[in-house]
HTML snippet that shows the backbone in 3Dmol.js (N, CA, C, O; Angstrom):
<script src="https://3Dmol.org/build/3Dmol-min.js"></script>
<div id="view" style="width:600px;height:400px;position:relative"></div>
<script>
const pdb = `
ATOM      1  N   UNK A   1      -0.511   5.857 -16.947  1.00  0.00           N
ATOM      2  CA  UNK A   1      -0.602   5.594 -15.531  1.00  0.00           C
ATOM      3  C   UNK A   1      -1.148   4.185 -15.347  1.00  0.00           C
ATOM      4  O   UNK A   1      -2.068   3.838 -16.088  1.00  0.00           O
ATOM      5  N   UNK A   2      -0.672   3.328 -14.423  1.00  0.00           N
ATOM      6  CA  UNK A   2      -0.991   2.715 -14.413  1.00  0.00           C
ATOM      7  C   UNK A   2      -1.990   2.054 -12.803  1.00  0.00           C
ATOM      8  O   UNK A   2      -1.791   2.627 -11.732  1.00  0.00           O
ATOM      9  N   UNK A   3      -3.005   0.840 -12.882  1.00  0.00           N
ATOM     10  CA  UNK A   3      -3.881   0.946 -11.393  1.00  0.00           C
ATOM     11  C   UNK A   3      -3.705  -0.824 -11.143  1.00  0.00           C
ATOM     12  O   UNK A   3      -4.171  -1.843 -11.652  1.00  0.00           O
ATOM     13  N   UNK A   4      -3.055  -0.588 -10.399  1.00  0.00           N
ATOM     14  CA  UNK A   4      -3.356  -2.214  -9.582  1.00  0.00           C
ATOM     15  C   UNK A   4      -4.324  -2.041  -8.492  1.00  0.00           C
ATOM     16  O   UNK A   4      -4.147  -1.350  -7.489  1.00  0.00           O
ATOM     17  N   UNK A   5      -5.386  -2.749  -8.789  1.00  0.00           N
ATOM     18  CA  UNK A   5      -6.032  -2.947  -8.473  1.00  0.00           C
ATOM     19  C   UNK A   5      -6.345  -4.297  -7.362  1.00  0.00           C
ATOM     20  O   UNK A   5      -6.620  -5.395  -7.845  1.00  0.00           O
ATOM     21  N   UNK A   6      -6.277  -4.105  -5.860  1.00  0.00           N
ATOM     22  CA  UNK A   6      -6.094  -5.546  -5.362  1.00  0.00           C
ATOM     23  C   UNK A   6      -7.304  -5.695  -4.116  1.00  0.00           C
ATOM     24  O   UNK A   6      -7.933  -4.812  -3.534  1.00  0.00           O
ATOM     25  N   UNK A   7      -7.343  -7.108  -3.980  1.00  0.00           N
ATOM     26  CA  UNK A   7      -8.304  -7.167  -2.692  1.00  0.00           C
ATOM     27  C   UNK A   7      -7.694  -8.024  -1.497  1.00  0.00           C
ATOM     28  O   UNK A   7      -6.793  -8.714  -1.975  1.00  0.00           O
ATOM     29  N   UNK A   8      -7.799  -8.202  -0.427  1.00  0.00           N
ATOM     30  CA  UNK A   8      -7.433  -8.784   0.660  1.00  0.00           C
ATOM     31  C   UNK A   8      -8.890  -9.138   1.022  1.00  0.00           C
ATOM     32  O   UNK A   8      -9.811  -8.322   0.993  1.00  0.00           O
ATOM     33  N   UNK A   9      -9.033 -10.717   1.440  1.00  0.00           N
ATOM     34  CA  UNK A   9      -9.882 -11.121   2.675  1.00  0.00           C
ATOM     35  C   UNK A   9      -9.519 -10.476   4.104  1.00  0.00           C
ATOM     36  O   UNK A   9      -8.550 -10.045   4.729  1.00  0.00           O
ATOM     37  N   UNK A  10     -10.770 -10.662   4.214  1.00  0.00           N
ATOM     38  CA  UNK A  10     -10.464 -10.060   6.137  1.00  0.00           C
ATOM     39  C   UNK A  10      -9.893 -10.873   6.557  1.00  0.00           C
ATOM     40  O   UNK A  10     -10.161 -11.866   5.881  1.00  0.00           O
ATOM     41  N   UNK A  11      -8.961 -11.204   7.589  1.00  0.00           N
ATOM     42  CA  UNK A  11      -8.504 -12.668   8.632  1.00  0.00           C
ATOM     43  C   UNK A  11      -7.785 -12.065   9.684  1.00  0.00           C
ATOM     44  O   UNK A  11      -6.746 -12.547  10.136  1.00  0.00           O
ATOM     45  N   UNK A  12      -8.293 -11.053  10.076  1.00  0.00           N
ATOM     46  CA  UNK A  12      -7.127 -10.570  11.139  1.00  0.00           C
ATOM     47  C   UNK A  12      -7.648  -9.520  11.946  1.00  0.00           C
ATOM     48  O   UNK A  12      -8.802  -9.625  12.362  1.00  0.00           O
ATOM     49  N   UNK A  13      -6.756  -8.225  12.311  1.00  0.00           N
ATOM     50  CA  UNK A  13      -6.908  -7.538  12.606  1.00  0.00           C
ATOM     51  C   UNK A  13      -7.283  -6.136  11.301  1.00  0.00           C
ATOM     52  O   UNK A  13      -7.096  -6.346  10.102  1.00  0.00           O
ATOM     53  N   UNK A  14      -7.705  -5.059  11.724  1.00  0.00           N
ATOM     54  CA  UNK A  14      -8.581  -3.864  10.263  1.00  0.00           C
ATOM     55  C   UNK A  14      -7.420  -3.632   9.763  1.00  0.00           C
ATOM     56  O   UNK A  14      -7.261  -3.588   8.543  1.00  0.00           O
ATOM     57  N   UNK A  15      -6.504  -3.461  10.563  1.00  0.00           N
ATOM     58  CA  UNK A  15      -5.142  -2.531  10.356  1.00  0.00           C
ATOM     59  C   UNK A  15      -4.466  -3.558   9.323  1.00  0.00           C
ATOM     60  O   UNK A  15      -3.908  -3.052   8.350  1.00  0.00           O
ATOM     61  N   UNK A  16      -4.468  -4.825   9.438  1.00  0.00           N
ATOM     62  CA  UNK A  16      -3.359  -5.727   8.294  1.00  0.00           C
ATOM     63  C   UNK A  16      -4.140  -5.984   6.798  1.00  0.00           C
ATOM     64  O   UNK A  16      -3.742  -6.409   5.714  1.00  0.00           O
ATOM     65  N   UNK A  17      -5.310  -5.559   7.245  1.00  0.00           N
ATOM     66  CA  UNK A  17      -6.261  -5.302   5.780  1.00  0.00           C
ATOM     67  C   UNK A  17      -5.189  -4.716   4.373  1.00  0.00           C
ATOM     68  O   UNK A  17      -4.704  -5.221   3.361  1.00  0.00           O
ATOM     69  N   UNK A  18      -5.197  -3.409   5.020  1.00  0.00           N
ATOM     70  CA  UNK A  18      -4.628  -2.385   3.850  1.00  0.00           C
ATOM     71  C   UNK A  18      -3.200  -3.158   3.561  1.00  0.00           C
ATOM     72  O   UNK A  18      -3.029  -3.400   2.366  1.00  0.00           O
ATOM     73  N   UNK A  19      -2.239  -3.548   4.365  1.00  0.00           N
ATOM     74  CA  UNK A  19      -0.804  -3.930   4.575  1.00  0.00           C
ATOM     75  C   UNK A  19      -0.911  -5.087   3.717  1.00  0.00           C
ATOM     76  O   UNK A  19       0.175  -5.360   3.206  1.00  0.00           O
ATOM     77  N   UNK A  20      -1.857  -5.862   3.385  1.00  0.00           N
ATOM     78  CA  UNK A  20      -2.007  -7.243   2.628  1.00  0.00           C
ATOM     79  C   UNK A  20      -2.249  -6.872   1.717  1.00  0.00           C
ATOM     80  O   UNK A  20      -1.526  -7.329   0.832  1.00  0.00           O
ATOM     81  N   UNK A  21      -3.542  -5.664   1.134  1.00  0.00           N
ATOM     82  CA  UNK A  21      -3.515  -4.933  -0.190  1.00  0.00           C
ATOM     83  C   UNK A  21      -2.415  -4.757  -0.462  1.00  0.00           C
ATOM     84  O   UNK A  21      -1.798  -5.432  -1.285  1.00  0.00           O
ATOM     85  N   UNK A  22      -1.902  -3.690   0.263  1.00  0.00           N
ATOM     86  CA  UNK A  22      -0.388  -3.123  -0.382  1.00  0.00           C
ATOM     87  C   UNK A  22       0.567  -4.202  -0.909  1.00  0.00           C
ATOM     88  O   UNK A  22       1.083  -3.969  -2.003  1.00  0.00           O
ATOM     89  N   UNK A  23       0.876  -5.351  -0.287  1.00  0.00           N
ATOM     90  CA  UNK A  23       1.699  -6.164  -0.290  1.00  0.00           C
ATOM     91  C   UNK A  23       1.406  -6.935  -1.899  1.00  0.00           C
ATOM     92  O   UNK A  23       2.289  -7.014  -2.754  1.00  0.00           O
ATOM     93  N   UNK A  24       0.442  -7.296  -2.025  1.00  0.00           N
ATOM     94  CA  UNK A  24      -0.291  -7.855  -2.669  1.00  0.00           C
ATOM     95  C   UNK A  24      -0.030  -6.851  -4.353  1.00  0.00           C
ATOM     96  O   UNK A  24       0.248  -7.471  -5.380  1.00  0.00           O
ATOM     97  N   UNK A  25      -0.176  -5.346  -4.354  1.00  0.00           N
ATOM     98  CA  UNK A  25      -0.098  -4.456  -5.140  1.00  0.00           C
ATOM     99  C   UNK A  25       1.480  -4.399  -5.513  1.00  0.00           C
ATOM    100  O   UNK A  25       1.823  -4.358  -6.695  1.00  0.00           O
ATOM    101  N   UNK A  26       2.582  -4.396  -4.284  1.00  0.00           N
ATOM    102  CA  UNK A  26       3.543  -4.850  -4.830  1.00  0.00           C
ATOM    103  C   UNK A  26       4.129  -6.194  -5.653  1.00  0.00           C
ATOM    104  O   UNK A  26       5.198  -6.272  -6.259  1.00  0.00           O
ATOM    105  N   UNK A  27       3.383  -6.940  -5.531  1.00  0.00           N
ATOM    106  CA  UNK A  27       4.039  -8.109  -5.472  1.00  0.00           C
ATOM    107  C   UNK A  27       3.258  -8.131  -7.246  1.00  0.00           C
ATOM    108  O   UNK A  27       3.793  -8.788  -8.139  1.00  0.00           O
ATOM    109  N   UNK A  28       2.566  -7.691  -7.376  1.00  0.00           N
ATOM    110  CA  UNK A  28       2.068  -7.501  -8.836  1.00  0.00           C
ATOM    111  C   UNK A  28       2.464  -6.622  -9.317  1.00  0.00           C
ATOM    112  O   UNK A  28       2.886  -7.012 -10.405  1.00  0.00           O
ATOM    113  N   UNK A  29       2.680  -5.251  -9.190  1.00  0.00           N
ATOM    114  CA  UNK A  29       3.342  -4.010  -9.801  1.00  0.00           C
ATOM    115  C   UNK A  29       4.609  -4.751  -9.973  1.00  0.00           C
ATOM    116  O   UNK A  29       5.117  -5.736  -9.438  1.00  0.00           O
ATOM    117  N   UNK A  30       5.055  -3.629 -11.252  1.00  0.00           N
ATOM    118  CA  UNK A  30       6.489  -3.541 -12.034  1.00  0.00           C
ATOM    119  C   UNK A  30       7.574  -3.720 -10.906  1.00  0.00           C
ATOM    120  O   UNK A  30       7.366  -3.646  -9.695  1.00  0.00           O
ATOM    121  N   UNK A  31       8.531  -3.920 -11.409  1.00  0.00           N
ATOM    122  CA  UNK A  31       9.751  -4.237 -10.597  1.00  0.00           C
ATOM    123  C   UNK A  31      10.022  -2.639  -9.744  1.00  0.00           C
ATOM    124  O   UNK A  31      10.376  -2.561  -8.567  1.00  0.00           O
ATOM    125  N   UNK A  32       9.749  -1.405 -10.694  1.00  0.00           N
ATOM    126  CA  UNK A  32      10.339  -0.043 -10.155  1.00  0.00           C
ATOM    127  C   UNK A  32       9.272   0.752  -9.850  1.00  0.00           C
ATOM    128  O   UNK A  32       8.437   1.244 -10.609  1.00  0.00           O
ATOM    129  N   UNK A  33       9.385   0.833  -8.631  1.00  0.00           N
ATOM    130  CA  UNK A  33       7.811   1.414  -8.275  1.00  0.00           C
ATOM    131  C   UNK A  33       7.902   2.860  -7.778  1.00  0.00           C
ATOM    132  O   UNK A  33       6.948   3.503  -7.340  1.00  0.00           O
ATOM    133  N   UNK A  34       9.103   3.273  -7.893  1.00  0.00           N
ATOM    134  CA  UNK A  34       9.555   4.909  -7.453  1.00  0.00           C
ATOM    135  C   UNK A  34       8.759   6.043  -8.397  1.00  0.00           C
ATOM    136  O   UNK A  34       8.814   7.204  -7.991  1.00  0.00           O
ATOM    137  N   UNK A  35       8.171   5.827  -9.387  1.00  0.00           N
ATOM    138  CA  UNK A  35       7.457   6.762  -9.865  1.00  0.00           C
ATOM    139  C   UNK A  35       5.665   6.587  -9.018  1.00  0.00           C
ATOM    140  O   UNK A  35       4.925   7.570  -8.968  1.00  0.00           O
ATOM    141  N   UNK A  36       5.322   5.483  -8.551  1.00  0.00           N
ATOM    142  CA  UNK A  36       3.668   5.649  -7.964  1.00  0.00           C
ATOM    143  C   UNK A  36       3.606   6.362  -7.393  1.00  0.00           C
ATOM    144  O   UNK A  36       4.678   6.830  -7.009  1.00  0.00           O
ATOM    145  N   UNK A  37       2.650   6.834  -7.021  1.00  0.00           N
ATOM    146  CA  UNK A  37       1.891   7.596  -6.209  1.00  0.00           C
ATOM    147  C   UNK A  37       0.342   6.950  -5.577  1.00  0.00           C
ATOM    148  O   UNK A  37      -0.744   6.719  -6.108  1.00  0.00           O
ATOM    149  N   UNK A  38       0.862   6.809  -4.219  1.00  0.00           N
ATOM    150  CA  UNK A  38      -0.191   6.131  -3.534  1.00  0.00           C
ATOM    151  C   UNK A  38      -1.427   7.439  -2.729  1.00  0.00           C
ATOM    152  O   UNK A  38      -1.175   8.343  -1.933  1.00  0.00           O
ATOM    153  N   UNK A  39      -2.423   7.124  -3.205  1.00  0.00           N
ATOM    154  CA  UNK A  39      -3.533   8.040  -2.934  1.00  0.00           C
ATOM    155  C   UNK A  39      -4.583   6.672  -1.604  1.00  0.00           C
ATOM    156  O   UNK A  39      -4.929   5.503  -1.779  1.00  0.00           O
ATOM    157  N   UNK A  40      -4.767   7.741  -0.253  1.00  0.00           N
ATOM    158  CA  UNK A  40      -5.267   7.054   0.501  1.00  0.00           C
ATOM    159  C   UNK A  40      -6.172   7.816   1.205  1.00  0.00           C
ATOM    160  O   UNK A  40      -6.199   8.906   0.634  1.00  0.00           O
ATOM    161  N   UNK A  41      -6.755   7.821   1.929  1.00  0.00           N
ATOM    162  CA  UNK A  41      -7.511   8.673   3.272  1.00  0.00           C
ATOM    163  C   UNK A  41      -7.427   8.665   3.942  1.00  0.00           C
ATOM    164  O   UNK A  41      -8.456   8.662   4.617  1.00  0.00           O
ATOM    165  N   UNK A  42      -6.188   8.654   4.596  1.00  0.00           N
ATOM    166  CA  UNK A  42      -5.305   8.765   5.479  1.00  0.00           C
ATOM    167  C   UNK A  42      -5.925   8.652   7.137  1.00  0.00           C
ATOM    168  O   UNK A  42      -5.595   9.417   8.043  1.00  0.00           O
ATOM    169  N   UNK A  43      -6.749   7.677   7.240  1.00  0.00           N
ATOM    170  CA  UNK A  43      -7.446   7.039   7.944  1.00  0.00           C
ATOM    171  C   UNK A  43      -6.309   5.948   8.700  1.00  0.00           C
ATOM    172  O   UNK A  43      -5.322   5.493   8.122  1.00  0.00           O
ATOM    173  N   UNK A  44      -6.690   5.660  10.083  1.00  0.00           N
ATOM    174  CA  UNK A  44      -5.577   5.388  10.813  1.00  0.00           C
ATOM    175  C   UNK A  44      -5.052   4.153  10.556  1.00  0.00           C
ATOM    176  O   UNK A  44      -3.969   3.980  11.116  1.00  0.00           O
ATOM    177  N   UNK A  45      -5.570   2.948   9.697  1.00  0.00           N
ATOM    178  CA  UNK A  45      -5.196   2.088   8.972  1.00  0.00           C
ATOM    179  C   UNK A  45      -4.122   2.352   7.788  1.00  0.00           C
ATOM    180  O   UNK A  45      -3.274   1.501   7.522  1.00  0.00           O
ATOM    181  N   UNK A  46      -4.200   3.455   7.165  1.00  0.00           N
ATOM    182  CA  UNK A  46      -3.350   4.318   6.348  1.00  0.00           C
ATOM    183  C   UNK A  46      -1.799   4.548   7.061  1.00  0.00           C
ATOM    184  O   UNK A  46      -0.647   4.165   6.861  1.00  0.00           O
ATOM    185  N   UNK A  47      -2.510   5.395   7.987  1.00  0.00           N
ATOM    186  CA  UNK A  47      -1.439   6.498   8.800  1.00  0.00           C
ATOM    187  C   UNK A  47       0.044   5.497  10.069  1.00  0.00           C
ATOM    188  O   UNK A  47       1.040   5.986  10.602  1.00  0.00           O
ATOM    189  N   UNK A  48      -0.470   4.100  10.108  1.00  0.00           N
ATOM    190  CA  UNK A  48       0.324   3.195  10.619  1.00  0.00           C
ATOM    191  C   UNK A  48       1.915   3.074  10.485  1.00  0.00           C
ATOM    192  O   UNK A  48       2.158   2.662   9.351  1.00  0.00           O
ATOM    193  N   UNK A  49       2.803   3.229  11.039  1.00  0.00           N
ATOM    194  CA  UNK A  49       4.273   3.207  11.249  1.00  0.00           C
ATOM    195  C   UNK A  49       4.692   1.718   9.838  1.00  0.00           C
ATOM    196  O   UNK A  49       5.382   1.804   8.822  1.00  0.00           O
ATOM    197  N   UNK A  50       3.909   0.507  10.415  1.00  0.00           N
ATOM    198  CA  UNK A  50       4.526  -0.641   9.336  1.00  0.00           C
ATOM    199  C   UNK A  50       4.106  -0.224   7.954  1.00  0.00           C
ATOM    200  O   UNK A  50       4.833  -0.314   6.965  1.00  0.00           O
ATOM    201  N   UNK A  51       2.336   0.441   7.967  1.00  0.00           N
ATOM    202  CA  UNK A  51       2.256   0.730   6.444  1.00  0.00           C
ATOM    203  C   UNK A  51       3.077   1.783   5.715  1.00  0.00           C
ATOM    204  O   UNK A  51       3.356   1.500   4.549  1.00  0.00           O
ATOM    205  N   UNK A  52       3.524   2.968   6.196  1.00  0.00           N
ATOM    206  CA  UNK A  52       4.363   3.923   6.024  1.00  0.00           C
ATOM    207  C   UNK A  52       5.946   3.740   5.167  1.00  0.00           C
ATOM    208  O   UNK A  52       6.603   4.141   4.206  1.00  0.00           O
ATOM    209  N   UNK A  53       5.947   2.555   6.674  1.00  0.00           N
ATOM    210  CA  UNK A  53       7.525   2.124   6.365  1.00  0.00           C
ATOM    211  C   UNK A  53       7.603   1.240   5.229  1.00  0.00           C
ATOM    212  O   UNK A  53       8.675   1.306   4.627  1.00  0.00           O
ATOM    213  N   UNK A  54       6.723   0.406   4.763  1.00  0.00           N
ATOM    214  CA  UNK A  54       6.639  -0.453   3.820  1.00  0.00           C
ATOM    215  C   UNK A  54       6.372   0.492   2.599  1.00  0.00           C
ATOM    216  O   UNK A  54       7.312   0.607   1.813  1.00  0.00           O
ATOM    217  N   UNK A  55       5.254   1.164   2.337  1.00  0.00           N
ATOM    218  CA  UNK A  55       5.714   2.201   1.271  1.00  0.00           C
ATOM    219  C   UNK A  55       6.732   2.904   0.906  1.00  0.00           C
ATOM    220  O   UNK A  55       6.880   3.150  -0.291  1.00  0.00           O
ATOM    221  N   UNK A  56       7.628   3.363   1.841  1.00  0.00           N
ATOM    222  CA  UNK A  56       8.910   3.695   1.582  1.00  0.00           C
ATOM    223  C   UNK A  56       9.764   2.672   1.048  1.00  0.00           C
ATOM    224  O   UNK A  56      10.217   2.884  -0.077  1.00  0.00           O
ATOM    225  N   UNK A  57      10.067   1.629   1.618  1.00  0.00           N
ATOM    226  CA  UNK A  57      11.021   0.618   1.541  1.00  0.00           C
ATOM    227  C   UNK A  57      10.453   0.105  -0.214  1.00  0.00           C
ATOM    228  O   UNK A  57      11.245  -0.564  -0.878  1.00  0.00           O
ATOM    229  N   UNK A  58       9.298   0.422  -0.726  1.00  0.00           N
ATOM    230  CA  UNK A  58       9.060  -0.201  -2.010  1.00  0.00           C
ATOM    231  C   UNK A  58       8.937   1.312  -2.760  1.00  0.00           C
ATOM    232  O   UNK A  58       8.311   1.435  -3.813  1.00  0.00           O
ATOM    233  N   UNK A  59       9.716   2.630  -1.985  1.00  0.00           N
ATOM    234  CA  UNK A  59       9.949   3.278  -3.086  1.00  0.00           C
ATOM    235  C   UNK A  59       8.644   3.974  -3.838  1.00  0.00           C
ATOM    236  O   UNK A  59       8.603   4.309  -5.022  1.00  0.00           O
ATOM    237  N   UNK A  60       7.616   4.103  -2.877  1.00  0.00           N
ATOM    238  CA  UNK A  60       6.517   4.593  -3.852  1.00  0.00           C
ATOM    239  C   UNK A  60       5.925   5.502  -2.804  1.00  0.00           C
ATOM    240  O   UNK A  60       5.607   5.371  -1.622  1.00  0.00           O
ATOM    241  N   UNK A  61       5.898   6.545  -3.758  1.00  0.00           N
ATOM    242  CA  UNK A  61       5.544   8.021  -2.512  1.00  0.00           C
ATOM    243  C   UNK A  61       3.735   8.355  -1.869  1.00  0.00           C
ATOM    244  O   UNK A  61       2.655   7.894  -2.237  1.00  0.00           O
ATOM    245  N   UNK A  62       3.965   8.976  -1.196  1.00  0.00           N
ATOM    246  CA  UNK A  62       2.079   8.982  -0.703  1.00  0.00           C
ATOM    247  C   UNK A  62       1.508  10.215  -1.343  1.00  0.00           C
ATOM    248  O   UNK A  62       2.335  11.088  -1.603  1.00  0.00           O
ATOM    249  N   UNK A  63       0.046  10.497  -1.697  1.00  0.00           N
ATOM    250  CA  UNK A  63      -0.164  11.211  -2.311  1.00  0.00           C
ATOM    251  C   UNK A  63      -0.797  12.571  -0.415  1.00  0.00           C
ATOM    252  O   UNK A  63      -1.245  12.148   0.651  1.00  0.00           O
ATOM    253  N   UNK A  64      -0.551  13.925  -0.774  1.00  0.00           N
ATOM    254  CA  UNK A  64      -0.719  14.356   0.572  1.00  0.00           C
ATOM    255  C   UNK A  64      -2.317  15.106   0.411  1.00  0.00           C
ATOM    256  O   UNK A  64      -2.856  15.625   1.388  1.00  0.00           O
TER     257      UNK A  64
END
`;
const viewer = $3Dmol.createViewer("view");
viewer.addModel(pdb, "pdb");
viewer.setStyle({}, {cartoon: {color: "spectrum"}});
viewer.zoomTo();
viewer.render();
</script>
């Protein structure tokens, strides 16, 4: 298994926090990311329509 591990500065709004992690986790993870499993706390920074959709679109499922 593998853990990317990433950080984002604050510069924005709470909500683009996680979305810059994520982004950031892709952009370092393997090319095929359909086996991850993203584990979150589904806290409303989590639960967001763009973060959702962006996990899908990179193919990596949420943990429930």
């Amino acid at each position: 298994m593998a853990i990317l591990p990433t950080f984002a500065p604050y510069r924005g709004l709470p909500e683009a926090l996680p979305l810059e992690a994520l982004e950031q986790a892709i952009s370092n993870g393997k090319e095929d990311l359909t086996d991850l499993i993203h584990h979150v706390d589904h806290g409303s920074q989590y639960t967001s329509i763009v973060y959702n959709q962006r996990l899908k679109d990179a193919g990596i499922m949420e943990s429930t």
